[in-house]
Each structure stands twice: as structure tokens, then as C-alpha cells.
N, C-alpha and C positions, 0 to 999 in steps of 0.2 A: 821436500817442501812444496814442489809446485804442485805435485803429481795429488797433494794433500789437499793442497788452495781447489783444487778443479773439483775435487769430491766434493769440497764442501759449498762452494758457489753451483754446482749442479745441484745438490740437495737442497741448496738454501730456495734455487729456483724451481723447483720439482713441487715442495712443499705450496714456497709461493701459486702456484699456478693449480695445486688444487684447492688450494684455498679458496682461491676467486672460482672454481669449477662449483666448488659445493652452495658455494654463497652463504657459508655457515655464517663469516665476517662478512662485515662489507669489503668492497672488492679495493676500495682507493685501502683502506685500516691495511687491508692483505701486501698490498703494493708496497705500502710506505715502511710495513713492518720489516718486511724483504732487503730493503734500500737500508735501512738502519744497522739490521742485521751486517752485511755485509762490508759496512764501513766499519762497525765498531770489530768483527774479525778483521780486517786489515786486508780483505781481499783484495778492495780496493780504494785508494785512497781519495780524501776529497776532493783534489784537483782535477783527476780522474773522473769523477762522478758530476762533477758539474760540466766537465766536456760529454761525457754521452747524452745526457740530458738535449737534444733536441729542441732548440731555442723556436725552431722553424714551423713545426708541428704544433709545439703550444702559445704562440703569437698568433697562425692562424688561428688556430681553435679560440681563443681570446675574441679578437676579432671579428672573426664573425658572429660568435654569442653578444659581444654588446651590437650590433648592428640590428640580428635580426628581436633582440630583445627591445629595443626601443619600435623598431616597425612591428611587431606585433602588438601593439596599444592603439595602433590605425584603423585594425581589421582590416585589413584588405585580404587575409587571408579568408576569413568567412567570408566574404564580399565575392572570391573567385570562386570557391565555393557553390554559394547558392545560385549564382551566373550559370555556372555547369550545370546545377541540375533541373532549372529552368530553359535551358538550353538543350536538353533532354528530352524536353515536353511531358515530364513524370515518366518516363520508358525506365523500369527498373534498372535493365543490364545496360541500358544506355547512360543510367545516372552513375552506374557502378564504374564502366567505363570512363566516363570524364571524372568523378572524382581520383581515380587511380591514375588519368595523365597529368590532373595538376598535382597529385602527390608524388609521380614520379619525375616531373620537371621541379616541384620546390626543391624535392630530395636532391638533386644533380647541383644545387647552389646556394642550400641550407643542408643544416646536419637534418638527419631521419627522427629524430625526439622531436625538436619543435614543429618539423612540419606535422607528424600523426599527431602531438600536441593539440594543434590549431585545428585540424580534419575531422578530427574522431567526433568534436560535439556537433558540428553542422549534421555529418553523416546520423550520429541519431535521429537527432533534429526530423530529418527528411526518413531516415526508414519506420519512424515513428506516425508520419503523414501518411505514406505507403499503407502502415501496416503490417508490414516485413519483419522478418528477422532479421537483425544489422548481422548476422554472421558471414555472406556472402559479402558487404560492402567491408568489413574489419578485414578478410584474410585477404580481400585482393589490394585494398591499402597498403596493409604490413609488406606484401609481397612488392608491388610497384613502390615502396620506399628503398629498398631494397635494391632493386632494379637500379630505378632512377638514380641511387646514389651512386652508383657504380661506374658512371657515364662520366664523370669529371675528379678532375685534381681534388678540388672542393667537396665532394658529396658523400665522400664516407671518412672517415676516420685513416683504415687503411691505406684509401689512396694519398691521402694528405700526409703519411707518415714515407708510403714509396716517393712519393714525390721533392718532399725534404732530402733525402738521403741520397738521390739520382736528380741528374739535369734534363731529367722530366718535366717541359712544361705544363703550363691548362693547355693548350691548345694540342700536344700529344697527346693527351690523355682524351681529348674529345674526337681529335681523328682515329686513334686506335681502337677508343672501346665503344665511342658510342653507334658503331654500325651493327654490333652483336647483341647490346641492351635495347635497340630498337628491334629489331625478330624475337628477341626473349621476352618484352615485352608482351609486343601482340600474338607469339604464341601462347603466352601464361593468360591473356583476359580472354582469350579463346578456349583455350581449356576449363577457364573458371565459368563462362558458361554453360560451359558441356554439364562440370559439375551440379553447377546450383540451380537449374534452367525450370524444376519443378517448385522451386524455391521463392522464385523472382515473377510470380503472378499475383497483381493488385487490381483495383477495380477503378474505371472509367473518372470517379467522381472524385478518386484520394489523388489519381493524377493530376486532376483539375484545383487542386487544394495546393499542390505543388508550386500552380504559374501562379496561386496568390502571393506567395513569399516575396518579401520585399526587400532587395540586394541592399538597397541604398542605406536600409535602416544599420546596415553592421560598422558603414565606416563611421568611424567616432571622432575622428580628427582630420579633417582634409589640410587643413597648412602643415601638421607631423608626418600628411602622408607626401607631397611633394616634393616635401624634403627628403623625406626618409628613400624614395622611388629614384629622387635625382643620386643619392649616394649610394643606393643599389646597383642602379647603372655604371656611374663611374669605376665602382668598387670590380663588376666585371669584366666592364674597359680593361682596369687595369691586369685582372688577372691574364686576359686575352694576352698582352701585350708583356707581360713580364719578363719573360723569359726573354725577349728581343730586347728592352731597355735594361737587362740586368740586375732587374730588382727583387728578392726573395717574395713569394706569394704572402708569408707575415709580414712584410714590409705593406703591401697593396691593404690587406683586411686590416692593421692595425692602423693603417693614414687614414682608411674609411670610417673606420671607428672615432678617431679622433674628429675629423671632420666632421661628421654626423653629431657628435657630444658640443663641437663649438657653434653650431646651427641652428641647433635647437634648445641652447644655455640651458639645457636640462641639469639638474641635481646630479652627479654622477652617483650617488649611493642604488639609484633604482636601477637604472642601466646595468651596473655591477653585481647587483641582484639577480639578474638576467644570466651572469656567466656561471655555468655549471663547475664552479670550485672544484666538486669530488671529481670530479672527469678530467679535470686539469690535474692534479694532484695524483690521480691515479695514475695517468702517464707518467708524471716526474718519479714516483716510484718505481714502475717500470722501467726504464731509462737507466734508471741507476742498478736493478738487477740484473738485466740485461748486458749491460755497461760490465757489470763484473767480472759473465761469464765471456766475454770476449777478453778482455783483459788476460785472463787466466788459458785461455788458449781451447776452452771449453770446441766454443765456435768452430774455429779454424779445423777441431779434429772430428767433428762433426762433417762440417765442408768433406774433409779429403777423405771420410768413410763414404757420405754421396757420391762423388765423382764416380770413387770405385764401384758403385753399384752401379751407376750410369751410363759408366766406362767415357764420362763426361760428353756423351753427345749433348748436344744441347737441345734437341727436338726432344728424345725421352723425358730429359730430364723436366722439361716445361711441363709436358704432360702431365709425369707424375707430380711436380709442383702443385697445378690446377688441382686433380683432384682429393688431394692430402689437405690440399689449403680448405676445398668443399665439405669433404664428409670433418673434416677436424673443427670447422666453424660452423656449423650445425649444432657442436652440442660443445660447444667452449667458445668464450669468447675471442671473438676476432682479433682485437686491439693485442695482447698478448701473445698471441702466434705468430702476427704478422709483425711485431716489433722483434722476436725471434729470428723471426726468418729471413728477413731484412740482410742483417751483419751475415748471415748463413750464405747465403746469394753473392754477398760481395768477396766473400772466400772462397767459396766455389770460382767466381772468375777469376781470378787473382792466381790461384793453386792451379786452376785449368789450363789458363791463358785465354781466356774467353775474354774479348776486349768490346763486345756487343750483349749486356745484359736483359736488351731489351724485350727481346721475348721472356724472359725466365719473370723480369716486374709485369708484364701482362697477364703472365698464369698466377700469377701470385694474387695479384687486383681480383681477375675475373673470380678467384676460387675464392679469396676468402670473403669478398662480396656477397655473390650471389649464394653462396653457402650459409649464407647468412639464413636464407629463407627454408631450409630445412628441419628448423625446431623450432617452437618458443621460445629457449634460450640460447638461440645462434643469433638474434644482435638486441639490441638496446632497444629499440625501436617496439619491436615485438611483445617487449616486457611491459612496455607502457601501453601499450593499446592494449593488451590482455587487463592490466590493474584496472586499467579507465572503463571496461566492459564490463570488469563485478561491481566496481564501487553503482555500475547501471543496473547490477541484477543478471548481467551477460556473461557466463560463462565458460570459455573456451580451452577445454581441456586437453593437454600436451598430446595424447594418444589423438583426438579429434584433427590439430591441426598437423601434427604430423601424417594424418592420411589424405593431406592435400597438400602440405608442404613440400613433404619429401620429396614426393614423385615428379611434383613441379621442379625442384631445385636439380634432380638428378637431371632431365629436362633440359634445362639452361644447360647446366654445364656440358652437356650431349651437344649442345650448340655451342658452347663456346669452346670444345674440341675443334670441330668440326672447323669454327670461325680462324681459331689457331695457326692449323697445320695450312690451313688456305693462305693464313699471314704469313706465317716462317716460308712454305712454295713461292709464293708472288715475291716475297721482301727477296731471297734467296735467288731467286731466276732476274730480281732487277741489279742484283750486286754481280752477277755473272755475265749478264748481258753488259752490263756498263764497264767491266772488267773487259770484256771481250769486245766492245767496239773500240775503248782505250787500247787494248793492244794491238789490235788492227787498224787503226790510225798509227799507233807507232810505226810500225811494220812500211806501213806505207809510203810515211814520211821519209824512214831510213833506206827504201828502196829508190826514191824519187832522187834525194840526197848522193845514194852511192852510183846513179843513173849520169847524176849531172857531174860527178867528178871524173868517172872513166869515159864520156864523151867526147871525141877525138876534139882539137881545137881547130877551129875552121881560119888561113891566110887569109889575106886581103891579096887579091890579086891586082 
């Protein structure tokens, strides 16, 4: 009978997961089908299903969709926006450049949708002033969302789902990763000039059409944005700071949510309009398929087949982590791998005795992230600025951005090898070294110690 349950909670997830590959269903219909399935065979039970579910994962996500869904009625997004690219002086690759850093800094503290959202129409906007074809300003957005997301607890999906699951704060996740998404970065808008460098020539007078744009015109609400700016900050604050006062990061995004809804006695029905339902809902069906196959032992015998391949070092194993996660989120979606791979990782430690995971959640982050940028359909993000470019007339065909994608994405990950094995050396020589002056103060103490007992005792004369 179990050996039965495993068959069919692997199949039921197999199916699920090309479901959502093909995009024949929609992907939440695919998810939820999955979850039902498996309750109503008895794989697993309800009590069961509502503990995998991830309360952590979907109160952020909650959370910061009503936040940034009420500040985006402010404009300040267009407002930063048009600033960059008057701050430019109309220089094509230089407007392409600042719009790709404020997409990759919203992306590190907004989800990747609403920030390309908010981007893509200004970027017309302005490649239409030019003259240009928006296709060098769309692939290096897509790609610096991407990026950018990757930098924080908050900025992708995936991290926010390692970070629930491990006592991973925001502020690890910014010292660890964001020193490798800053060189991925500015190597990828360095290459993306190399690419489009024939592409990005305008004339003297569409520049000068540029500095007429007027920032001011886009904010529509300065008392919504004060407020909205002071509960962005705080809402930071607190993520900064969670992990030191103890508090879940959906605890931080859903107090700021609430705070933000009592500030500005807005209607909540608009706000809640704002949060992406299917996106929510897709996880909780995930969660519960997911949920199954660990239940069933699926997991666990997956874990101790890795090991064995491994022979459980842990530096391989990361590696191969990083780039499974990379070329597999390229042409599947992330969210589903990485909810996967999650429970896989904490079996692997467990069966190992690996009691330091944290290299294994860094390959895991960097690959299924930036892996992202390797196809049209390797994240969310991608999908909407491609739609947003036909419904313009603009379109950006899979073979097309995959022959800047790719090579970009294989690229990062080349770096964040590279960033890795330099982490695991340094982390590894500072646990050896502090090993080693710990037992050489021992040493010494015990020497001092057995000095001062066999020292003859000196009379008083």
C-alpha cells in the first residue's frame, strides 16, 4: 500500500506539473486540480494539507500585493521613471541603463509583475520619443527584474518561499546574494550594449524632446503618496529587523498592509483587487501536492538517491543544485521546482547530517532566479512584458529572446559559480580558522593551568 500511495502521488505530481509546463490549463486550475485529487485518493489527509500549505509564503505574497496595489495609484512609479530618463539627457543606452536599475531595485522589494507592470508603458512612452525599437529597453527590463529579484527575501517568489521554510532572514539574503546580482548585473547591461549598440542611435532633436517630459505630471495623488512612502519604509524597517525581534516576514508585510488600509480609510474591495488571487491559490494548490509527496516518502527517497550521487559532499552538491535549478527554470516554471526542491534539500540534510544548509538554499535562490532569464517562459514577469508588447504591435518571438537570453543567463550563472565556491572557500577557512584559534586558546589555557599546579610552592622564610 505505501509503495502504491508513492506511485500515485508521483504521478498525480508529474501530470500536475506538465500541466502547468504546457499551459494547456491555467496553471492555479492545474494546481488546485492536483490538491483535490490527492485528498479525495486519501494520499493525504486534510489535516495534513493544511499544515503544508505555507501560511508564511502566502501572507507575504498577500501583503505586499495590497501595499504595492494601493501605491501604484500615486504614480510614483512613472514619476521614477521619467526622472531616469531625463536624467539621461535622451542617451539611449544610458536611458536603457537607468530604467533597468530602477527595475531592478523595485524588483528586490516588489514582486517582478507589478514592477514590468508599472515600466513597460513609460519605456514606450520614451522609445517612441527616440524613435527606437523598444526591443533593447523590454529584454534588458525582463532581464534586470530578474536580477533584481533575486537580491532579497522579498523580490522573487522563490526566495520568499526558501526563506519561509529556513531561518533565513531579509538581511542574509542581502548579504549573501546581493554582491553577485550586483556584477550580474553590470555585466548583463554591458553585454546588452555590445548586443544592441547598432540599434540605440537617435537623433540630437528626439533627445531634446526627452528633457521636455514632465515628471510631475504622473503623480496623481501626493497625500496617498506620503503615506503610501511612510508604510514602504517602515514595512522595510521591518523586514530589516525581523529576524532579530522574532517576527515572521508575513507578520512585517501583512501589519503594513493593514496599516496602510487604516491611513488611508480606503474601501478595501479596490486594494483586494490588487492581490493576484490566482497566484495565491496557485501556491495553496502546490503546497498541498507537494505536501503529499513528502507525506508518502516520495521526497525523502529522492533525497537519499542525491546523496548517493553526491556521495553527499556538499560543495558538488550545490553546484549541481545551482545549475538544475538554472537550465530547469528556463523552460518551467520556478515556483513549482522550487517548492519541490525545498522539502528535497531538507532531506538531503537530515539523511546526510548536514546540519549547515546554507550553501545548498544559496544555489538553489541564485539558479532558480536567475534561470529565470533564459526563456520567455522561465518566469512571470517575462510573459507580461511579452503580452504588453503585442497588444503595442511589438513582437518578441521565443527563438529571438532566447538568442540573448540564454547566453546572458548561462553568463550569470558562470558568475554565480564562480561567486559560490569563493563563499563555501572564505565561509569554510573562517569556520577552520575560528576552530583553530578556539583550540589553540584551549591548548594554552590548559598548558598555563597544568604550569601553575606542578610549580614548586615557594616557604616563607
Amino acid at each position: 500500500m505505501p509503495e502504491q500511495q508513492m506511485i500515485i502521488a508521483t504521478a498525480i505530481f508529474l501530470v500536475t506539473y506538465a500541466i502547468i509546463v504546457s499551459e494547456k490549463i491555467h496553471r492555479t486550475v492545474a494546481a488546485f486540480s492536483g490538491a483535490a485529487l490527492v485528498l479525495i485518493l486519501k494520499i493525504i489527509d486534510p489535516e495534513a494539507a493544511i499544515n503544508a500549505i505555507d501560511f508564511n509564503t502566502i501572507g507575504l505574497l498577500v501583503g505586499m500585493m495590497i501595499i504595492v496595489g494601493i501605491t501604484r495609484h500615486t504614480g510614483i512609479f512613472e514619476y521614477l521613471a521619467i526622472r531616469a530618463a531625463k536624467g539621461s539627457k535622451g542617451e539611449p543606452f544610458q536611458i536603457i541603463a537607468a530604467l533597468s536599475l530602477i527595475t531592478a531595485l523595485l524588483s528586490a522589494f516588489l514582486d517582478n509583475v507589478t514592477t514590468v507592470l508599472l515600466i513597460v508603458p513609460v519605456t514606450f512612452a520614451i522609445a517612441r520619443q527616440l524613435e527606437l525599437t523598444p526591443l533593447p529597453f523590454l529584454v534588458a527590463e525582463i532581464l534586470a527584474s530578474n536580477i533584481g529579484g533575486t537580491a532579497t527575501l522579498i523580490g522573487d517568489p522563490p526566495n520568499i518561499m526558501i526563506g519561509s521554510a529556513t531561518t533565513l532572514g531579509f538581511m542574509d539574503f542581502v548579504f549573501n546574494l546581493t554582491p553577485v546580482v550586483v556584477v550580474v548585473y553590470v555585466v548583463t547591461i554591458f553585454i546588452i550594449r555590445l548586443i544592441y549598440r547598432k540599434q540605440l542611435v537617435t537623433r540630437p532633436e528626439l533627445q531634446a524632446g526627452i528633457m521636455k517630459l514632465n515628471e510631475q505630471e504622473a503623480i496623481k495623488d501626493t497625500v496617498l503618496l506620503r503615506k503610501s512612502l511612510i508604510v514602504l519604509a517602515l514595512t522595510v524597517v521591518g523586514f530589516i529587523l525581523h529576524q532579530y525581534v522574532h517576527l515572521e516576514s508575513s507578520v512585517i508585510a501583512l501589519a503594513g498592509a493593514s496599516l496602510l488600509l487604516l491611513i488611508t480609510r480606503q474601501d478595501p474591495e479596490r486594494p483586494l483587487q490588487a492581490v493576484e488571487w490566482p497566484v495565491i491559490f496557485f501556491f495553496i494548490g502546490l503546497f498541498v501536492v507537494v505536501g503529499a509527496l513528502k507525506e508518502v516518502g516520495v521526497v525523502e527517497a529522492v533525497a537519499s538517491w542525491a546523496l548517493a550521487l553526491t556521495g553527499g559532499n556538499i560543495l558538488s552538491t550545490g553546484i549541481l543544485i545551482l545549475w538544475l535549478s538554472a537550465i530547469a527554470s528556463s523552460f518551467v516554471d520556478n515556483i513549482p521546482f522550487v517548492a519541490t526542491m525545498i522539502p528535497l534539500i531538507q532531506d538531503m540534510g537530515r539523511l546526510g547530517g548536514i546540519n549547515d544548509l546554507d550553501f545548498l538554499w544559496w544555489s538553489l535562490s541564485l539558479g532558480a532566479c536567475l534561470g529565470g532569464n533564459g526563456t520567455i517562459i522561465g518566469a512571470s514577469a517575462n510573459l507580461i512584458v511579452i503580452g504588453m508588447a503585442e497588444k503595442r504591435g511589438e513582437t518578441i518571438s521565443f527563438m529571438s529572446f532566447l538568442k540573448v537570453g540564454f547566453p546572458l543567463m548561462l553568463i550569470s550563472i558562470i558568475l554565480a559559480t564562480a561567486y559560490l565556491l569563493f563563499w563555501y572557500v572564505f565561509h569554510t577557512m573562517t569556520a577552520m580558522g575560528v576552530t583553530l584559534a578556539i583550540g589553540l586558546a584551549l591548548a594554552l589555557i590548559s598548558k598555563l593551568l597544568s604550569a601553575k599546579m606542578t610549580s614548586p610552592v615557594r616557604e616563607n622564610v
